[in-house]
LUMLO-280036 format. One record per residue (C-alpha): x, y, z. Coordinates in Angstrom, 1 decimal, decimal comma, padded with zeros to 4 digits. Layout:
# residues N
+--------+--------+--------+
:     xx :     yy :     zz :
+--------+--------+--------+
:      X :      Y :      Z :
...
+--------+--------+--------+
***
This chain:
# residues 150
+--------+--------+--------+
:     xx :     yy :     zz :
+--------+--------+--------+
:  079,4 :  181,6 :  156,1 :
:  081,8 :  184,0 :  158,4 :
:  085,4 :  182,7 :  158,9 :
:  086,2 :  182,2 :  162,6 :
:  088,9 :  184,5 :  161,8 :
:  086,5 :  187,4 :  162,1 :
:  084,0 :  186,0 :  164,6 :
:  084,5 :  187,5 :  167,5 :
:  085,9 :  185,6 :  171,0 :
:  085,8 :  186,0 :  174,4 :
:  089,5 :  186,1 :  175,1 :
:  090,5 :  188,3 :  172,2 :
:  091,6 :  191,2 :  174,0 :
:  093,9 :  188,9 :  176,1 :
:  095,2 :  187,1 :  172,7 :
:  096,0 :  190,9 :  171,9 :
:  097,4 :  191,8 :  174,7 :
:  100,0 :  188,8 :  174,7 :
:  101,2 :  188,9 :  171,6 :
:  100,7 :  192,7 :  170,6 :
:  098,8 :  193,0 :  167,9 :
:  095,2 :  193,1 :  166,7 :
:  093,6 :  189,7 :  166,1 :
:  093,3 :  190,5 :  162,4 :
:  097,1 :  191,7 :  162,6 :
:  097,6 :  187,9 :  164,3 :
:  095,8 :  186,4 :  161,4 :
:  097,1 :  188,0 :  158,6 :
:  100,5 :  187,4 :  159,8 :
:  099,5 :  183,3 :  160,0 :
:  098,3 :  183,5 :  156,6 :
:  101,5 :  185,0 :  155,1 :
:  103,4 :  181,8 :  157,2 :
:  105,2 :  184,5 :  159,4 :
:  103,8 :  184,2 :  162,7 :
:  105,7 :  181,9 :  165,4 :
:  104,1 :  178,1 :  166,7 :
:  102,6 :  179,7 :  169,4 :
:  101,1 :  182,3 :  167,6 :
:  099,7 :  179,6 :  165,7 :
:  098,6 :  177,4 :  167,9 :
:  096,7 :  180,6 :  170,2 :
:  095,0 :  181,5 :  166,8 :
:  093,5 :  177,6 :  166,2 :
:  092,4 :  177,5 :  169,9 :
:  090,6 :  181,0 :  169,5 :
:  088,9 :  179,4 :  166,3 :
:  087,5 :  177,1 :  167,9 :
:  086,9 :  178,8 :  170,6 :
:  084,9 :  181,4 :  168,2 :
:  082,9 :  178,6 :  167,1 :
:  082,6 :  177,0 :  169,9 :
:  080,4 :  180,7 :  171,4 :
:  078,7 :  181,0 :  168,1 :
:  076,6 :  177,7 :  169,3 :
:  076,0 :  179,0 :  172,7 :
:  074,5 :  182,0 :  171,2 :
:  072,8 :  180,4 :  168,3 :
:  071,5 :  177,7 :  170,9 :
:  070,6 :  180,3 :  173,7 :
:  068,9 :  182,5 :  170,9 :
:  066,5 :  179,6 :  169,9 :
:  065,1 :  178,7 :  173,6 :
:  064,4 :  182,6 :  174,1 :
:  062,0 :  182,5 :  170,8 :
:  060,6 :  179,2 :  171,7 :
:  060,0 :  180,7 :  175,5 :
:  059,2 :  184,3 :  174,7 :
:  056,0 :  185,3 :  176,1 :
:  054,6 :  186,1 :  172,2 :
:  055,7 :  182,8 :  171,2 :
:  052,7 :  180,3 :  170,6 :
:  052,4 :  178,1 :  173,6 :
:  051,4 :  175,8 :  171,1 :
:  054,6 :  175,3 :  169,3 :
:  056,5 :  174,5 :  172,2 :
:  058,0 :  170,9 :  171,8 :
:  060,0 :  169,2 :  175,2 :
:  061,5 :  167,1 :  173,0 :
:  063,0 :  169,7 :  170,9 :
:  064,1 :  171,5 :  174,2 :
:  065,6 :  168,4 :  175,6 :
:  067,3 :  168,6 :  172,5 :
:  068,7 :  172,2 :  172,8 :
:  069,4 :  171,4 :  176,9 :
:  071,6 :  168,7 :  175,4 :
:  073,3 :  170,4 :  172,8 :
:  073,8 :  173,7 :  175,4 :
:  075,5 :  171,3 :  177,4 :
:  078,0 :  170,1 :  174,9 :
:  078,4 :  173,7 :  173,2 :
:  079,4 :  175,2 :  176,9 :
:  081,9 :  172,2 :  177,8 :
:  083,7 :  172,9 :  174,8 :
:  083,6 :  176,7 :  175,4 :
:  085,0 :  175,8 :  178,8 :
:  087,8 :  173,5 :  177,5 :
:  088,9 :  175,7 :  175,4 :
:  089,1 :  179,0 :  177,3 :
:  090,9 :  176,8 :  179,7 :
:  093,7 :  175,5 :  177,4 :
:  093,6 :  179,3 :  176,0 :
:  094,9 :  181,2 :  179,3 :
:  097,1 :  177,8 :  179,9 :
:  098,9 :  178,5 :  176,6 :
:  098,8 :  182,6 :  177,5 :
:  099,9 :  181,6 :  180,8 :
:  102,7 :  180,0 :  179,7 :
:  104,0 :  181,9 :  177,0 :
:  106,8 :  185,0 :  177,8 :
:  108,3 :  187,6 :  175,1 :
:  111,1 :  185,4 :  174,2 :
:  107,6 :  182,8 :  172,9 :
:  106,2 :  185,6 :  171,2 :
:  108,7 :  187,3 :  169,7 :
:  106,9 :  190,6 :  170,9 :
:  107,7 :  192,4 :  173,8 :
:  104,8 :  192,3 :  176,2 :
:  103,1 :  195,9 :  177,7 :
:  101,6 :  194,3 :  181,0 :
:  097,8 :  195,8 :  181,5 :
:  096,3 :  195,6 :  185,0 :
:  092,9 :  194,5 :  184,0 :
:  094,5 :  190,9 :  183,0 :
:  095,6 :  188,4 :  184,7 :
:  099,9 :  188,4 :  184,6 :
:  101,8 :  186,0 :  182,5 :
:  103,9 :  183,4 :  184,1 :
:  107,4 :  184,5 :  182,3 :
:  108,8 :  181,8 :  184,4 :
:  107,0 :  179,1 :  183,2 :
:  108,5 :  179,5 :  179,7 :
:  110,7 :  176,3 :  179,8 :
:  107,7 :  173,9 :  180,1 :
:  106,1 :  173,1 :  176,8 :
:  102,6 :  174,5 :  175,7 :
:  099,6 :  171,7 :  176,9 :
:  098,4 :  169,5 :  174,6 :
:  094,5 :  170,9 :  174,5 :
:  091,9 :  168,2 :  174,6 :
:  089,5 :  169,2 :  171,8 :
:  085,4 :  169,3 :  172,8 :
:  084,4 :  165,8 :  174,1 :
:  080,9 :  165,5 :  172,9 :
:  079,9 :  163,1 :  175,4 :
:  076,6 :  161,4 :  175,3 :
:  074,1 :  163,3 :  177,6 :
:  074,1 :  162,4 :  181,1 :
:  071,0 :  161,0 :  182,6 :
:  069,4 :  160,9 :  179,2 :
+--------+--------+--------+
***
């Protein structure tokens, strides 16, 4: 199995942007015990995060074999798509959690935080340098909940 560390993520290029350095730069830099709380804390959210997209595709990539006009009619099963609906839904509410307490922490975080100075890029969204003082947000992690209506 793949470490998260080198799975790719939706918000990578903003992680690399914010802190200036490569993702693998970010990592390595974690494993030596070098890199700053927020650093840290930006790298265990984009794990998850990873993760979190791997299941999206993994689940997404299952319901196009099952539905792909080749595929036996036959072998189609509601109950396993039910399944896969359910599992879809929790895999994209944690993506959604966690890109959201990713940019809050980005959002959040100025130089000073980083220890980097910070090259602004106009294809991003800007950083809130003035929002430094306040502390990062405590993420909620996934909430499986049970399926709704089920």
């Amino acid at each position: 199995m793949v470490s998260t560390s080198t799975k790719p993520s939706s918000q990578d290029a903003d992680l690399e942007e914010v802190f200036g350095a490569s993702i693998a730069q970010l990592y390595a830099s974690a494993a030596a015990g070098t890199s700053t709380p927020a650093e840290h804390r930006a790298l265990e959210l984009r794990s998850f995060l990873a993760l979190a997209e791997e299941q999206v595709a993994r689940v997404r990539d299952r319901v196009h074999r099952y539905t792909a006009p080749e595929a036996d009619m036959n072998a189609l099963s509601a109950s396993e798509l039910r399944f896969d609906s359910q599992w879809m839904e929790a895999a994209l509410a944690a993506r959604t959690q966690y890109v959201t307490a990713l940019r809050q922490l980005l959002r959040v975080m100025s130089p000073s935080a980083t220890g980097r100075e910070r090259q602004p890029h106009s294809n991003h969204p800007k950083i809130n340098t003035q929002a430094a003082s306040m502390t990062a947000p405590t993420p909620a992690g996934p909430a499986v909940r049970g399926a709704r209506g089920h």
